[in-house]
N, C-alpha and C positions, 0 to 999 in steps of 0.2 A: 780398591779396584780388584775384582774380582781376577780371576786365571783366565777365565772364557772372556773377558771385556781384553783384558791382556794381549793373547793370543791374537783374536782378533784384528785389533790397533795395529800388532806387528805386521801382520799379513799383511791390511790393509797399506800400512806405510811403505811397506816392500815394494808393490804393488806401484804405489805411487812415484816410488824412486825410479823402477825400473821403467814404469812410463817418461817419467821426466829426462832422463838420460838418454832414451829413445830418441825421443822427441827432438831433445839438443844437439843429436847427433845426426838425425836424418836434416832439421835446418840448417846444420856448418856445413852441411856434404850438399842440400840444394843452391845454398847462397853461394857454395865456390864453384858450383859446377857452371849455376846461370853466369856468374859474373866470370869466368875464363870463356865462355859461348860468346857474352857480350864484348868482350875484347877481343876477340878473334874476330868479329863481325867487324869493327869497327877500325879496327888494325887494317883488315883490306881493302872497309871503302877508302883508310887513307892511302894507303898504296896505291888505288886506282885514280883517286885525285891529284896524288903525287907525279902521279905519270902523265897525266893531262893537264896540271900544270904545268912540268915539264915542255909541253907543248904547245901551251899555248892556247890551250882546250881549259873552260872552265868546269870542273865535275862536282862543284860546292868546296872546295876546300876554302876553308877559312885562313887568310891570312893576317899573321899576328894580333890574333883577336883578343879584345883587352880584356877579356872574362875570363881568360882562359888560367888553370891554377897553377899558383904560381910554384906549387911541388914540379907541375910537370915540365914547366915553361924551364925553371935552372935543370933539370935533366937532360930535355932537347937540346937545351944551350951549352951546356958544359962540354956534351958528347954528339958525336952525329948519328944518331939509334932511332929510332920508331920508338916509342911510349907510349902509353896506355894509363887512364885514372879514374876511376869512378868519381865522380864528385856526389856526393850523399844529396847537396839542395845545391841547385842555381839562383842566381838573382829570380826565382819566380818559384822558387822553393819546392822543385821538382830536382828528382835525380840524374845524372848523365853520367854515361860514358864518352870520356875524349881518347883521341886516340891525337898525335902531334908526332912531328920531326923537322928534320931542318933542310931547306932550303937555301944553299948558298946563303946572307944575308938575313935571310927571310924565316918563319917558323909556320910552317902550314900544320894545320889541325882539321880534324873533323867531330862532330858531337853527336850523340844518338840519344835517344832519348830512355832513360832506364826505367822510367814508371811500370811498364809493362811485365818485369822480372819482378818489379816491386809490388807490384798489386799479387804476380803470382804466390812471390813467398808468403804475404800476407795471407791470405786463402789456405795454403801451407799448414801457416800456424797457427789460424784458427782450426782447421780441422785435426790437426796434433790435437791441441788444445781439449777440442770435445771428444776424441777418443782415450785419451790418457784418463778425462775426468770417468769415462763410462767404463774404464782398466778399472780405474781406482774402487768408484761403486761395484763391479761386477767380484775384485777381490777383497772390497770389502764383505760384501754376502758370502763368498765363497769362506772367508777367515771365519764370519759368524757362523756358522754351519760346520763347518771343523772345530771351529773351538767349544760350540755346544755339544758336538758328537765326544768330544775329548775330556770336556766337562762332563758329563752324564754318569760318563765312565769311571772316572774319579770320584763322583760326588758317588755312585752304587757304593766302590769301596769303603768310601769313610761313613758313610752309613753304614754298613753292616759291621766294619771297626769298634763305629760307636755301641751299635746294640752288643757286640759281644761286652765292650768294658761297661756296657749297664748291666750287666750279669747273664743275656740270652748266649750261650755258650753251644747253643744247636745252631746259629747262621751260619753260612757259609758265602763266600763268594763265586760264581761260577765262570772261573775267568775263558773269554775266548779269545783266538789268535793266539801270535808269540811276540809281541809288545812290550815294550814295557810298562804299560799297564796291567795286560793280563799276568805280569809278572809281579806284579804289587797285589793283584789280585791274590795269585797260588801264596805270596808270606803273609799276607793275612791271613788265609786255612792254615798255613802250616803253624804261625802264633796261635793261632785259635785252638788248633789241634793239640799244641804242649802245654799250653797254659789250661784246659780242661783235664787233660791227665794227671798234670802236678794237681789241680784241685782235688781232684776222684782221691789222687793219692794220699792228699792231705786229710779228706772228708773218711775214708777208709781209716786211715792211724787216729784220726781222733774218735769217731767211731768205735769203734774196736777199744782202744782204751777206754772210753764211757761204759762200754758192754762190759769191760773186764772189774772194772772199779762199782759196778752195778751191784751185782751178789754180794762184795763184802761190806758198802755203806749201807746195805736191807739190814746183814748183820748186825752192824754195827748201832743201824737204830732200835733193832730189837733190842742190843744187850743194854742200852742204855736205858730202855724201859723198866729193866731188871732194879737200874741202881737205887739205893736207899733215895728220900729227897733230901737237897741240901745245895749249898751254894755250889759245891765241883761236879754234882751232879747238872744242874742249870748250865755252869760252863761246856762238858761234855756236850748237854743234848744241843745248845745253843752250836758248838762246832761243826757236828753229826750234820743240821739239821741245814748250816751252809753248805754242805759237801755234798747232802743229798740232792741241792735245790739246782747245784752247779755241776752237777753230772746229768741230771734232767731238762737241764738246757744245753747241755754240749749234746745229748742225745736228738733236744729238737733241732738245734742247728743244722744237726748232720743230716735229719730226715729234712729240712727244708732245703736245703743244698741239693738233692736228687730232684731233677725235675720230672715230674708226673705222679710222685708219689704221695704227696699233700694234694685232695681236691678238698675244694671249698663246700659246704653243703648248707644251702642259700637256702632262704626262707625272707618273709616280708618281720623288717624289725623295727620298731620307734627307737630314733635315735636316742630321745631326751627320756625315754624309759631305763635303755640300755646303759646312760651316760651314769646316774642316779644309784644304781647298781650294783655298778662299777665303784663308785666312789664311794659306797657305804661298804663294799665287802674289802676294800683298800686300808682301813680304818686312820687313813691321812686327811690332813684338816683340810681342806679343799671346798671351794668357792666354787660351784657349779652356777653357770649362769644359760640360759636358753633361750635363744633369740629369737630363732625359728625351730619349727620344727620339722623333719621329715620322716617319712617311714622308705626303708630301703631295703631291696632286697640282699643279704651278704649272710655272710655266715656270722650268726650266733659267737659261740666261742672262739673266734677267732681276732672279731673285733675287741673283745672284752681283754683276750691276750694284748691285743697292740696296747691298749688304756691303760691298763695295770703296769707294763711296762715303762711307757711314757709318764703315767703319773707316780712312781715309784723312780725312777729316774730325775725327775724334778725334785721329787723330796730326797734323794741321797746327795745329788750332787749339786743341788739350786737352794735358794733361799725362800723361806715363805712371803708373803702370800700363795700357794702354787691355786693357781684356778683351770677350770675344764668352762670350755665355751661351746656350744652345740647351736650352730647357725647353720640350718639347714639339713644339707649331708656330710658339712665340714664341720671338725671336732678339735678343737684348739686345745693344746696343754701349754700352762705359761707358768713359769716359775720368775723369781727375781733375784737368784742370785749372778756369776761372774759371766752368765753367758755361754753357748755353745763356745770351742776353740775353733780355731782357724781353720787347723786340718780337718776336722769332722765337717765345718761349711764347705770343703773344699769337696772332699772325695767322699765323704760322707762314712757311718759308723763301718770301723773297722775293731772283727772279734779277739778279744784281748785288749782292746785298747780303752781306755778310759778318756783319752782328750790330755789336756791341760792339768796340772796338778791342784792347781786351787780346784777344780769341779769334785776330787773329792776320790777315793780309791773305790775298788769293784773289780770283777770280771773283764765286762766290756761286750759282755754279753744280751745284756737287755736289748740297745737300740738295735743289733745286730739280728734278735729275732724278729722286732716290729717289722725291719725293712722285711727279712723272709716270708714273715706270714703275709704282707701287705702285695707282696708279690704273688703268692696264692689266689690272695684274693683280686688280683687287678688293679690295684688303688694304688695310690700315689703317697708318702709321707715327706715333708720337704719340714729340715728344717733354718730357723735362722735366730737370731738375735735383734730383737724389733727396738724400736727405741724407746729411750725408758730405762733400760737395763731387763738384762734377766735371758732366758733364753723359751724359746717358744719352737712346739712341733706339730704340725698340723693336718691330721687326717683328712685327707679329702676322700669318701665316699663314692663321689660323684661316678655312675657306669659309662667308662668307658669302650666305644666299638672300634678301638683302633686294632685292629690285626695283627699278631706276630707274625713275621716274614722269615724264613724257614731258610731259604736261597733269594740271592737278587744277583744277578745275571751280568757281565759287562763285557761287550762285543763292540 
């Protein structure tokens, strides 16, 4: 159950309470008010029958009338007082007021008839009845309409929340009023605002270290051109030529972390041309299979980066078979060994990390550029662990027209 269905309910039931307690208290204050009116009436016709009996004059009093209840009948009798007793139903299952006292010997009373109080309360509380229920409706809308206004507002936030922790670090929330909404709104700019500067800051020191370590690994592979051939020679150029490959990716990381400074430069491409290509200049044993074909328009070199990646990441840290699938504008890498880990399903590749220890040692830097570049280019890479075993990543192509939102607004 939602916050806005929540909200609502509450309102609603408030609503309802405070009708119902209304209600019950304008009925205990009508029913005492009629029934002290109808004993007071009834209380004087017996006083004036009392006094014409007295006389000798009949004025309807009832004497010692055997209907009469027998609450009121031991009161008269015990004490010599005037009483009064609503009786709810008579032998004819209508209600009355009696009023009685005593007479020498004798117990005179008189009876009125109470239907009339009773039909009115009735009436009463059926019209309570249908106004409390049109309370209820009128603050049930009312709760619906606040809690979607209250809703909307919150839902802006965590939407723009969301797109910052998907990596759009330009949204902003634009909070209005002084609320505490709009106040959840201003710590999420001000999150947003520290957690892009630590990045800047971070993206800068790694930066700058790749820039600085640039010049001497150029060095470094010139001198090794130099060396005699031989086994320590192999081992040198083989070290050199990791150091060169991993300062050339810390370099792209960084440029793909500034946003605006990677643009994609689109052209129409056959995917199963592209796929083919890829996997021959990979020189990994790899199962290409093509389902479908599509031609798309995206950037050349960019996709060929994400595949090299993904299908060099299969083969470091997966088991063979690895095969590439090209159905459509969707491009499957599958491997069979332990599986993506947990945390990379969860939050997805993080730079420096490799996963899981069985997947095998590295950087941690491959999937980390896929996702960059794939972000350039618009596209989507999700990946999982399919059944079967193995771990599988899967480019989806497909052009998306969905909008970045810049600011989203909540008032």
């Amino acid at each position: 159950m939602g916050l806005r269905t929540k909200t609502a309910l509450v309102i609603a039931g408030t609503a309802g309470i405070v009708a119902t307690l209304i209600g019950f208290l304008v009925h205990h204050l009508t029913a005492q008010d009629q029934q002290r009116g109808a004993a007071r009436a009834a209380d004087a016709q017996l006083v004036e029958a009392a006094n014409a009996y007295a006389s000798g004059i009949d004025k309807g009093a009832l004497v010692n009338p055997g209907d009469l209840p027998a609450e009121l009948r031991r009161t008269v009798t015990e004490r010599p007082v005037r009483a009064t007793l609503l009786q709810d139903h008579d032998r004819f299952g209508k209600p009355v007021m009696w009023a009685a006292t005593r007479s020498g010997d004798d117990i005179l009373a008189v009876r009125r008839s109470y239907a009339p109080q009773a039909r009115t309360l009735a009436d009463l509380d059926r019209a309570l009845l249908i106004s409390g229920g049109l309370v209820t409706a009128l603050g049930s809308v009312l709760g619906a309409v606040a809690a979607a206004r209250v809703g909307q507002r919150i839902t802006a936030s965590a939407r723009t929340a969301q797109r910052i922790a998907d990596g759009d670090l330009t949204d902003r929330v634009e909070p209005r009023g002084k609320d505490e909404i709009a106040r959840l709104g201003t710590a999420v700019n001000t999150m947003a605002d520290a957690l892009s500067a630590r990045l800047e800051a971070e993206r800068r020191v790694t930066a700058d270290i790749a820039h600085e370590l640039r010049t001497p690994v150029a060095g470094l592979v010139t001198a090794v051109g130099l060396l005699p051939p031989g086994r320590p020679t192999e081992l040198v150029r083989g070290g050199v030529g990791t150091m060169r490959n991993l300062v050339e990716d810390i370099l792209e990381v960084a440029r793909l972390d500034v946003p605006g400074i990677e643009q994609a430069q689109r052209d129409e491409v056959l995917l199963s041309e592209l796929a083919r290509q890829v996997v021959a200049t990979t020189g990994v044993d790899v199962q290409l299979r093509v389902h479908s074909d599509a031609k798309v328009a995206t950037d050349r070199r960019r996709v060929e980066r994400i595949l090299v990646n993904l299908i060099t990441n299969a083969r470091r840290h997966g088991a063979p078979p690895v095969s590439v699938d090209v159905d459509g504008a969707v491009i499957r890498v599958r491997d069979h060994g332990t599986g993506f880990p947990a945390d990379l399903l969860a939050q997805g590749p993080q730079r420096f990390r490799t996963g899981a220890r069985e997947r095998g040692g590295g950087t941690g830097l491959g999937l980390t550029i896929v996702d960059g570049q794939a972000r350039v280019l618009g596209v989507r890479v999700s990946y999982e662990n399919p059944p079967g075993g193995g771990a599988q990543a899967t480019l989806d192509l497909t052009p998306s027209d969905t909008p970045r939102h810049a600011t989203e607004p909540i008032d």
